[in-house]
C-alpha positions as a printed NumPy array, in Angstrom:
array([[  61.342,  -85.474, -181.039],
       [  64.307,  -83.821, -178.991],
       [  65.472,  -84.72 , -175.677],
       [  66.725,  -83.029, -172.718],
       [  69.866,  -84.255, -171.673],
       [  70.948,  -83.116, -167.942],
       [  74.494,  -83.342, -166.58 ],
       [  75.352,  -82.778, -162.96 ],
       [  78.681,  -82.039, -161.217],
       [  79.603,  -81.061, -157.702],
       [  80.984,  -77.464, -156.69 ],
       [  84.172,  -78.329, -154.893],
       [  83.815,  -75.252, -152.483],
       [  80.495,  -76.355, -150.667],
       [  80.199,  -79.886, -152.194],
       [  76.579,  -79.118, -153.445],
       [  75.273,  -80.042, -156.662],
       [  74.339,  -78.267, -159.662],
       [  72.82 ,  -79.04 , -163.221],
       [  73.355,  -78.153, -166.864],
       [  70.34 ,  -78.358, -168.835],
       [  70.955,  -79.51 , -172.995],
       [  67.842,  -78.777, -175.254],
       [  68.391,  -80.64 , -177.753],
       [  70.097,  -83.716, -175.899],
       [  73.256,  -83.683, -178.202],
       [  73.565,  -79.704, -177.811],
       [  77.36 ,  -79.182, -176.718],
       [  76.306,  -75.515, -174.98 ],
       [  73.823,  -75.703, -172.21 ],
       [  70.669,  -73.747, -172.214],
       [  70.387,  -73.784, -168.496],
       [  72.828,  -74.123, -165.579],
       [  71.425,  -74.265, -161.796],
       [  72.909,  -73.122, -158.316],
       [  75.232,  -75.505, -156.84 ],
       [  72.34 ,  -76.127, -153.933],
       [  71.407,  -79.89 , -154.383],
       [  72.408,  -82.013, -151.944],
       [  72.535,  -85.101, -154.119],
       [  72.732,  -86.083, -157.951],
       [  69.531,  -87.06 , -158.444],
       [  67.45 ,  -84.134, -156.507],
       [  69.186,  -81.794, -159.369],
       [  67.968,  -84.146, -161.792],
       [  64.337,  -84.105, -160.56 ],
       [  64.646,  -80.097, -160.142],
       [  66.177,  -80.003, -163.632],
       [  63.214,  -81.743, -164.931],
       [  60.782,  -80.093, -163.431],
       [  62.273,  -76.582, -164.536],
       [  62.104,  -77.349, -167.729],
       [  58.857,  -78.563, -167.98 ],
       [  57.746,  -75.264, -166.591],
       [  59.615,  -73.942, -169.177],
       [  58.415,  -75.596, -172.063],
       [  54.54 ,  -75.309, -170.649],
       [  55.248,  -70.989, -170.76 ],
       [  56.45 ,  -71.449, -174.348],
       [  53.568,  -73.651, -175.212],
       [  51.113,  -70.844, -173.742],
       [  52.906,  -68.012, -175.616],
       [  52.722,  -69.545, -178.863],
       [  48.868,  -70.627, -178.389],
       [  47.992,  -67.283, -178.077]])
């Protein structure tokens, strides 16, 4: 099964973090790329996650119905 691989950096201009989002995990393009608003690493991570489980929970209702 494919993973989701997510990459964070900092925006040098207000030193907030932002995430990239790669569906599947070796995917060189990202599908997804956040606002530089996280004030740390790992809350993008968690935020990352959690967007794309949304995500993936709206694709699994379209193609049930």
């Amino acid at each position: 099964m494919a993973q989701l691989r997510v990459e964070t950096a900092t925006y040098p201009d207000t030193g907030k973090v932002y995430a990239e989002l790669y569906y599947p995990e070796d995917e060189v393009i990202p599908i997804a790329v956040t606002e530089p608003v996280f004030p740390s690493s790992e809350e993008a991570v968690i935020h990352a996650n959690e967007m794309f489980d949304n995500w993936m929970s709206l694709l699994d209702e379209e193609f049930m119905k």
